[in-house]
C-alpha positions in Angstrom: 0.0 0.0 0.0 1.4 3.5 -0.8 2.7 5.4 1.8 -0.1 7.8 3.6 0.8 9.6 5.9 -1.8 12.6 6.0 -4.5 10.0 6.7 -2.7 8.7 9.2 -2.0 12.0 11.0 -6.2 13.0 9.9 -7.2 10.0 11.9 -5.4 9.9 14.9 -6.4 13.6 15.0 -9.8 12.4 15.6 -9.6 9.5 17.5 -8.6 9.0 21.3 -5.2 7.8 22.5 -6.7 4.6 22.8 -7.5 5.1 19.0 -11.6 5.2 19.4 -13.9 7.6 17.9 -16.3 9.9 19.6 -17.3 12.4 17.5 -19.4 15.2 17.7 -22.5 14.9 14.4 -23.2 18.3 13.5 -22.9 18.5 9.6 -27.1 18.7 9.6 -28.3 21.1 7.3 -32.1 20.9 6.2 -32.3 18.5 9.0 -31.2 21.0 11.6 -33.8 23.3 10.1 -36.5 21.2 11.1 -35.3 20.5 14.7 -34.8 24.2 15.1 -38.7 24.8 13.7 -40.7 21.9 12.8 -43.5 24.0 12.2 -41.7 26.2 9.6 -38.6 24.9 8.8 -37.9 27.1 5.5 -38.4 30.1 8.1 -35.2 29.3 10.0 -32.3 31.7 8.9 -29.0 31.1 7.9 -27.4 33.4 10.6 -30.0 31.0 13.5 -28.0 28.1 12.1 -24.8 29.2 12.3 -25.3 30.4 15.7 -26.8 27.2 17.0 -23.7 25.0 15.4 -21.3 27.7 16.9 -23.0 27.1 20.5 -23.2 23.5 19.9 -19.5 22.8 19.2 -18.6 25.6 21.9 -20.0 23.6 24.7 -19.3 20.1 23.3 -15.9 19.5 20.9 -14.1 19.5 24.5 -15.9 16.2 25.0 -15.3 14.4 21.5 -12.2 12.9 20.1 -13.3 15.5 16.6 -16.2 17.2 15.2 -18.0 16.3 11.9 -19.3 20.0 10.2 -20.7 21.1 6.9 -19.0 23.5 4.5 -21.9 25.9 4.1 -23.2 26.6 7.7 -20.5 24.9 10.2 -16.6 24.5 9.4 -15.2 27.7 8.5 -17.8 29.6 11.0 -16.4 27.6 13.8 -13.1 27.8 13.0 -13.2 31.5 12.6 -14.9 32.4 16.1 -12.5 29.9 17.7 -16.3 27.9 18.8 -13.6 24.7 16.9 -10.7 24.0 19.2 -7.6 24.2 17.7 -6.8 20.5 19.0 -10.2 19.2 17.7 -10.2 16.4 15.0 -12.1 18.1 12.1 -14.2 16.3 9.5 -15.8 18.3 6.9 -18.6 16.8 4.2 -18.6 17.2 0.9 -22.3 15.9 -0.5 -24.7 17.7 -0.8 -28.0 17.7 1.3 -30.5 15.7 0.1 -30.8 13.5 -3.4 -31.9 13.8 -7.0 -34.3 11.0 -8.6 -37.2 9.4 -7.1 -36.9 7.9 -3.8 -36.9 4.6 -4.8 -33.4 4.8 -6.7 -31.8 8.0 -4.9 -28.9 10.1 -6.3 -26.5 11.1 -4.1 -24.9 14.2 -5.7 -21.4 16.6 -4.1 -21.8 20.0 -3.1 -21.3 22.6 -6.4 -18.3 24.9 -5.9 -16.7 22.3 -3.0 -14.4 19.7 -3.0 -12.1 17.1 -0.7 -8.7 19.4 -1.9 -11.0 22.5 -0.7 -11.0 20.7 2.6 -7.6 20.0 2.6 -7.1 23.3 2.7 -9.1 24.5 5.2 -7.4 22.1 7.6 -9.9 19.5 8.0 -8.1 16.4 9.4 -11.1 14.4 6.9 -13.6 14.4 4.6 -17.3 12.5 4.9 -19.3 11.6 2.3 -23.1 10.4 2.2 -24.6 8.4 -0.5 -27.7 6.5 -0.3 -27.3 3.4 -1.7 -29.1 0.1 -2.1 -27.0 -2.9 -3.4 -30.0 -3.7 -6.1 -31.1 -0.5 -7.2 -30.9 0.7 -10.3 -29.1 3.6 -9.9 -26.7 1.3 -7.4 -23.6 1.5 -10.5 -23.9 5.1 -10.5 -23.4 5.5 -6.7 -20.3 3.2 -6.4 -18.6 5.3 -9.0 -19.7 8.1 -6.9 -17.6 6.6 -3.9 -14.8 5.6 -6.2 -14.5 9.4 -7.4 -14.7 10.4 -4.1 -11.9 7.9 -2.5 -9.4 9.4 -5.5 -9.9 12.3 -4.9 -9.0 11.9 -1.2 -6.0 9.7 -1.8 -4.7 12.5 -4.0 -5.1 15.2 -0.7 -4.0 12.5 1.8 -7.4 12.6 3.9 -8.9 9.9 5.1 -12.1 9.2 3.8 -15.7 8.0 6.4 -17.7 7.1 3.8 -21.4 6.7 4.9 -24.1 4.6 3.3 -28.1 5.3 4.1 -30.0 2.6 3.4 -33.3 2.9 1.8 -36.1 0.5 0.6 -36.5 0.0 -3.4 -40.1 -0.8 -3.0 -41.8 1.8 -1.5 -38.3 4.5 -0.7 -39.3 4.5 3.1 -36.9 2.8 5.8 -35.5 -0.2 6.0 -36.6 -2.7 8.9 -36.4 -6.1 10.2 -34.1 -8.9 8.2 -33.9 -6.3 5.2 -32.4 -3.6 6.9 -29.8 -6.6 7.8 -29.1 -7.5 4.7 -28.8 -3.9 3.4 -26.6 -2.5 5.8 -24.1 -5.7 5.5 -24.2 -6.2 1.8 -23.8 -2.5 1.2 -20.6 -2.4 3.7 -19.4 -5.4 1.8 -19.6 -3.8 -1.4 -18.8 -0.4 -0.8 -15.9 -0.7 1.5 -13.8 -3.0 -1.6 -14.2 0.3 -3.2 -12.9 3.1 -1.1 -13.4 5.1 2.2 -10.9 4.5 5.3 -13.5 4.3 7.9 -17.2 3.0 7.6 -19.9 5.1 9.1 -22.2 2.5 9.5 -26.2 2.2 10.5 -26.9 -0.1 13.2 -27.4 -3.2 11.4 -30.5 -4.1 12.7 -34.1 -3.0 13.5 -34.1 -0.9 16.6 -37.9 -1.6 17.2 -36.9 -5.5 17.4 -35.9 -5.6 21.2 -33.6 -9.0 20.6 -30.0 -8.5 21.5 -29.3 -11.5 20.4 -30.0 -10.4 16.8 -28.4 -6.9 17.4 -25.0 -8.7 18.5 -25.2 -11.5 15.2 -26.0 -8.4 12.9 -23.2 -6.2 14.1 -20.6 -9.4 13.7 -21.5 -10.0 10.7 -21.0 -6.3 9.9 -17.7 -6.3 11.3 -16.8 -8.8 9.3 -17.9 -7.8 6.0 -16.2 -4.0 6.0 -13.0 -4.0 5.0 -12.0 -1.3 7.1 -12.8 0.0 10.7 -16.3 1.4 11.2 -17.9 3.4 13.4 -21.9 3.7 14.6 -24.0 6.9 13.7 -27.1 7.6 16.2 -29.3 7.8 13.0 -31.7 10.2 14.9 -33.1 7.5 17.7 -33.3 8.6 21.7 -30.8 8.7 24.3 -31.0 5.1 25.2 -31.5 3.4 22.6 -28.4 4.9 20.6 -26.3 3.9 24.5 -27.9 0.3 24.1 -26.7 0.2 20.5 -23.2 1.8 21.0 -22.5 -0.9 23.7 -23.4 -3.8 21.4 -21.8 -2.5 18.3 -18.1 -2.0 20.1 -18.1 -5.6 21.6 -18.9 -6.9 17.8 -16.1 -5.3 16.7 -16.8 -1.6 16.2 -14.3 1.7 16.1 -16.7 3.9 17.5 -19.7 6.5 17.2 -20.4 9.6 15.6 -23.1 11.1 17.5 -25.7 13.8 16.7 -28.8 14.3 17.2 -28.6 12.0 20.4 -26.8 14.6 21.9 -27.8 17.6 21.1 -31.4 17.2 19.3 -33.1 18.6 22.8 -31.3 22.0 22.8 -32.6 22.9 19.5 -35.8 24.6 20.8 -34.4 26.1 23.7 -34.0 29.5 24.6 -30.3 30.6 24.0 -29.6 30.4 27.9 -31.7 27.4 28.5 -29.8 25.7 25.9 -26.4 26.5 26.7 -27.0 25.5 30.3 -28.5 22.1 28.5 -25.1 21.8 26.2 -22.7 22.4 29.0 -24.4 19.7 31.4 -26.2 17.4 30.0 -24.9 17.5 26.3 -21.3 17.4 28.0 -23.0 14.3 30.4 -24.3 12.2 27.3 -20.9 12.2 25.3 -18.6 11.7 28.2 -20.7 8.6 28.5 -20.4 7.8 25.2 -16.9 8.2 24.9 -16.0 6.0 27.9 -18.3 3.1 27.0 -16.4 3.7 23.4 -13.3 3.5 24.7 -13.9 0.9 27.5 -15.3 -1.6 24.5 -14.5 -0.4 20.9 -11.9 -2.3 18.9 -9.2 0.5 18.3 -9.4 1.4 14.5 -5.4 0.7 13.5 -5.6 -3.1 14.2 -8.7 -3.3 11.9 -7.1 -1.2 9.3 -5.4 -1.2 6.1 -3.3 1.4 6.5 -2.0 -0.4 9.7 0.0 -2.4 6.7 1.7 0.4 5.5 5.9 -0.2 5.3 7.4 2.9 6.9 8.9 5.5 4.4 12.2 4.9 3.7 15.6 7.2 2.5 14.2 9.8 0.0 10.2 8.9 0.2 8.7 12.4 -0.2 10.2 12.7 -3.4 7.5 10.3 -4.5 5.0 11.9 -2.7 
């Protein structure tokens, strides 16, 4: 494997010493819009998000191992009021929100006028990208070149890659559940993984309304083993406890960690500015902590399940092929 030693250095920025991922979800953008106003989403200004991602990472980067922003409402705001740490772990994303095509065969599309050498030079320590995929849709060719591009164009800027799939069902375009949302979520990692990304942001592999552990633990195994590299568990929007329950059974199967959002910090969003500051600072601070020692207390560290772990150190005169 050729020598990398920016994606090295990007993901040890953004794990723990232990090499676990916590990570702070707040790349959210028409999402965010309807947590800060349900009622009247397209009402929410740019400068209210801004501020909200600003307070957000303010009261909680201190708590993650890095911070996963967007390039049009989060990154470069954060970094410029100092709300971003200069220690924090930094991914930035480069889709865009949302999908073209029907929503039974989604397009996953990048963010015009962006790019991963664009991040590069911001200083993010990766790049994210989201693309909905289903392994037998017809669109599914068309997505996997999308992740190919995508994996070039971060090997060429030496960033790591988290490449993360959202499932979706080809019959009807709502979500996946029950043994489907199994075999999705595990064929998809099997496929997609062989063709780029450094670390797998991965849904839970099984259907969160089916209380069986037993299922949860076999699905997440079976995950583990079809990704060829590390991945880590998003909180996909569900409660508090549910997201704990599934953090704790995904890092004894095998996973790297969690990048957590809305688990975290989906209660603040309606909250006056002081009420929700107070909420960020305790509680917010309170649920990650948590999350972050059950992570590292249980998740598999992400160098002994990676690639790059293979790497032969650079020998006399390396950077000329740099």
């Amino acid at each position: 494997m050729t020598f990398r030693p920016g994606t090295l250095r990007g993901l040890r920025q953004c794990a723990s010493p232990r090499g676990t991922f916590t990570v702070l979800a707040l790349d959210h953008r028409q999402n965010l819009r309807r947590e800060l106003r349900l009622a009247d989403p397209a009402s929410v200004t740019f400068e209210e998000m801004v501020e909200f991602k600003r307070a957000v990472v303010r009261a909680l980067a201190g708590a993650a191992t890095g911070v996963l922003l967007d390039p049009e409402i989060g990154a470069a705001q954060c970094i410029a009021d100092g709300s971003l740490p200069a220690s924090a772990g930094l991914i930035v994303a480069v889709e865009a929100t949302g999908y073209d095509g029907p929503s039974t065969a989604r397009q996953s599309r990048l963010l015009e006028g962006w790019s991963v050498e664009q991040a590069a030079r911001l200083g993010a320590s990766a790049v994210k990208l989201l693309v909905y995929y289903h392994p037998q849709a017809v669109n599914a060719p068309a997505q996997e070149a999308l992740v190919a591009y995508v994996a070039d164009e971060a090997r060429a800027s030496d960033l790591p890659l988290f490449l993360e799939p959202l499932g979706y069902s080809i019959a009807d375009g709502g979500k996946l559940t029950g043994e489907e949302r199994r075999r999705v979520v595990i064929e998809t990692a099997r496929r997609l993984t062989a063709i780029g990304g450094d670390i797998l942001k991965a849904e839970f592999p099984y259907d969160a309304a089916v209380a069986d552990e037993e299922r949860w633990r076999e699905a997440c195994d079976e995950l583990t083993a079809a990704s060829s590299v590390p991945w880590v568990l998003l909180s996909g929007g569900v409660d508090e406890r549910t997201f704990e329950h599934q953090v704790e059974v995904a890092c004894a199967a095998g996973a790297s960690g969690v990048l957590a959002g809305r688990a975290i910090w989906a209660q603040a969003a309606t909250m006056p500015p002081a009420e929700r500051d107070a909420f960020l600072t305790g509680e917010g601070r309170r649920r990650l902590a948590a999350l972050a020692d059950r992570v590292d207390a249980l998740g598999r560290p992400w160098e002994t399940a990676s690639r790059l772990a293979a790497m032969k150190p650079p020998g006399d005169g390396w950077y000329r092929e740099y």
